[in-house]
C-alpha positions in Angstrom: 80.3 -66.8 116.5 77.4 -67.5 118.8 75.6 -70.8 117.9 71.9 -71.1 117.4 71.5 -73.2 120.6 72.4 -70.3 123.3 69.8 -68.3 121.8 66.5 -67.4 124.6 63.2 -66.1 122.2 63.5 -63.0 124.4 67.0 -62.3 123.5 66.3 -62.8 119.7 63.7 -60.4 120.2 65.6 -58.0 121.5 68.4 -58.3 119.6 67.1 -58.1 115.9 64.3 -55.8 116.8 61.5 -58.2 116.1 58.1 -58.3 117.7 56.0 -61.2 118.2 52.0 -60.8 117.0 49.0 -62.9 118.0 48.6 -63.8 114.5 49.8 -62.8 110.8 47.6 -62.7 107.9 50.0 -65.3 106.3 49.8 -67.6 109.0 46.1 -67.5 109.3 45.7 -68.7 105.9 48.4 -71.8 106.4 46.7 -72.8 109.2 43.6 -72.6 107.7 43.8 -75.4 105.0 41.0 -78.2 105.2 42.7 -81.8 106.4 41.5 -83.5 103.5 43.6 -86.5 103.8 43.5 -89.1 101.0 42.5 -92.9 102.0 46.6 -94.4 102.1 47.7 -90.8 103.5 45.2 -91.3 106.2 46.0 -94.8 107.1 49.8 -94.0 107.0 49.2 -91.3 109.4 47.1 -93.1 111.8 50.0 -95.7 111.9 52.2 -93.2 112.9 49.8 -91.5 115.4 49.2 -94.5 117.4 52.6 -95.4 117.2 54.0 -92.0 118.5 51.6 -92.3 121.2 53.1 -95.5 122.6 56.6 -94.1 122.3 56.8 -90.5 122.7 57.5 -90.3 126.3 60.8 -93.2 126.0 62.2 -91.9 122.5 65.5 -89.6 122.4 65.6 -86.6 119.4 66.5 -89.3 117.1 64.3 -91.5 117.2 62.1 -89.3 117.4 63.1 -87.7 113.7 63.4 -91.4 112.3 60.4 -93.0 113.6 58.0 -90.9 113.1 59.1 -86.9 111.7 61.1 -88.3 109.1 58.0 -90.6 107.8 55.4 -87.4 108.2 57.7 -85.3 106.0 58.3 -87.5 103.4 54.4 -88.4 103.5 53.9 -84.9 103.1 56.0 -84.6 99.6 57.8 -80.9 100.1 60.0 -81.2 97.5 59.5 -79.6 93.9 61.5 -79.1 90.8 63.6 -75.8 92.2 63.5 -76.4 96.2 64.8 -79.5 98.4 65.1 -80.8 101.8 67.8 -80.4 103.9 68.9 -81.7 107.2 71.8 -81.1 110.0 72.4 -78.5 107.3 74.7 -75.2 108.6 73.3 -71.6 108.4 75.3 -69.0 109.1 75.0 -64.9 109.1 76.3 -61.1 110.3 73.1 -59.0 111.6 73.5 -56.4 113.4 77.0 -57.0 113.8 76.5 -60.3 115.4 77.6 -63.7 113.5 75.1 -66.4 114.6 75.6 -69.7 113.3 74.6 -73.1 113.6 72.4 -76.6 112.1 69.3 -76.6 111.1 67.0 -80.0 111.7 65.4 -79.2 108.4 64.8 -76.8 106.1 63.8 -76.2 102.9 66.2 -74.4 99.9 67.0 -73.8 97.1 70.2 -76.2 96.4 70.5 -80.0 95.1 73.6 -81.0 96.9 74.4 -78.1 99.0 71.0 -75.9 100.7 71.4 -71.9 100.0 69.4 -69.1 99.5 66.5 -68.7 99.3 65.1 -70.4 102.6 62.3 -70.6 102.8 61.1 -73.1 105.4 63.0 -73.6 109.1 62.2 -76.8 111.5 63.6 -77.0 114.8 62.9 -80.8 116.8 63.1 -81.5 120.4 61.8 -84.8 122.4 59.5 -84.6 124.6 61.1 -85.6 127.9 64.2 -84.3 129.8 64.4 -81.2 127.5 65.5 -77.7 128.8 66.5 -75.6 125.2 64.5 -72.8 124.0 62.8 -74.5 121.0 61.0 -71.5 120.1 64.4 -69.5 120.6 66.6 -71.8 118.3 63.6 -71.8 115.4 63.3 -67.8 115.7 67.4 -67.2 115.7 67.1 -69.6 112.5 64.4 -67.7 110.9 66.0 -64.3 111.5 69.6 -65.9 109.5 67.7 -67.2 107.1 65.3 -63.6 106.0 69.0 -62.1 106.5 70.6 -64.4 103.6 67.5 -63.9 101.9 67.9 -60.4 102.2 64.5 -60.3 103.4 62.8 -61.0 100.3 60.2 -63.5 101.4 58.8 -64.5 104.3 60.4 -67.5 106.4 57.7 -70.5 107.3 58.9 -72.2 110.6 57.7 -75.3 112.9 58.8 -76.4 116.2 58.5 -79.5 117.9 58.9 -80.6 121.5 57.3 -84.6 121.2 54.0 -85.0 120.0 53.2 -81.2 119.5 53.9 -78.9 116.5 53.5 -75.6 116.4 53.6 -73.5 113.4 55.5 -69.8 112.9 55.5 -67.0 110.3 58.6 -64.5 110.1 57.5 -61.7 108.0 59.7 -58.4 108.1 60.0 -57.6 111.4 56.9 -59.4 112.6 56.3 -63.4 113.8 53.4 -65.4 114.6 53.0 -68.3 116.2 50.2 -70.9 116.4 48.9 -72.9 119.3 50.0 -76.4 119.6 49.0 -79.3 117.4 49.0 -82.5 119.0 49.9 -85.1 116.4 49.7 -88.1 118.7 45.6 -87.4 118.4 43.7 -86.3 115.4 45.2 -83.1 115.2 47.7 -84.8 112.7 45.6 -85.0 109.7 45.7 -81.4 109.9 49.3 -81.1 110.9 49.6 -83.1 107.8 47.3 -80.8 105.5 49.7 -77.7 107.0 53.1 -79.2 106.3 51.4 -79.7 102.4 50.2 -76.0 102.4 53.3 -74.7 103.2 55.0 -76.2 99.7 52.2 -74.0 97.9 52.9 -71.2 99.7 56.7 -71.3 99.3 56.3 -71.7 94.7 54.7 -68.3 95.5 58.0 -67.0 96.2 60.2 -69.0 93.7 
């Protein structure tokens, strides 16, 4: 089985026959949303802001993911009645004839103890310093396992970070999309905030 971290963007590409577009209709609209950030949302974030921008350059993944992703996510309120959060959670599928496998920072599923299909939302983390993976490449080999196990049903929402920037991804049939970068450690994370929201009412379309 060949891990999701040995994947290259160009190699998924090639390999599952998908093709990257400036933009998908789908991702225009989730990128679209207005930040309209309530007052204790708002001074939450800006908290976190000013604190990422002290430590970004000095924290390791994990630190990262507790000090400041972990807060933003569970500011943001994904969960619903049918679909959970899941992380360091294994995904593993055949395409093409090749078994890719590996953990997943977050995602959300369908699942209460155990996360399985439908997926419906991929994140891949990275800090910001002394990093070499292919972030985009790991996300993208994620997203492709996941529309597999979904037997491409629905489309896969994605995000990768490398530090203080986000960046948003669509994966819909054969097509993905990415956005340009957000930067949360300015004001860009109000509307990184008002994104990660949209995306849980996008995803009850699907349920």
């Amino acid at each position: 089985m060949r891990t999701f971290g040995t994947f290259t963007f160009e190699e998924v590409q090639e390999l599952f026959s998908i093709e990257q577009e400036d933009t998908l209709p789908l991702l225009d609209e989730w990128l679209s949303v207005s930040p309209i950030v309530p007052e204790f949302e708002r001074e939450s974030l800006s908290r976190l802001k000013t604190h990422l921008l002290k430590r970004v350059l000095s924290w390791n993944e994990d630190e990262l993911k507790m000090f400041f992703i972990g807060p933003i996510i569970e500011l943001a309120n994904l969960e619903t009645k049918e679909l959970k959060s899941f992380t360091q959670r294994t995904i593993e599928a055949t395409i093409n004839g090749i078994k890719v496998g590996g953990k997943v920072d977050f995602m959300i599923a369908k699942g209460l103890r155990t996360a399985k299909p439908p997926y419906f939302c991929i994140h891949e983390y990275k800090q910001e310093a002394n990093t070499s993976d292919d972030a985009l490449g790991q996300l993208l080999i994620a997203m492709v396992a996941s529309q597999n196990l979904n037997e491409n049903k629905f489309p896969i929402l994605g995000a990768y970070l490398v530090g203080r920037n986000w960046f948003f991804a669509i994966l819909e049939d054969n097509k993905y999309a990415v956005s340009n970068a957000y930067n949360a450690s300015d004001d860009d994370i109000f509307q990184i905030f008002a994104i990660l929201q949209k995306s849980k009412e996008i995803i009850t379309r699907y349920i």
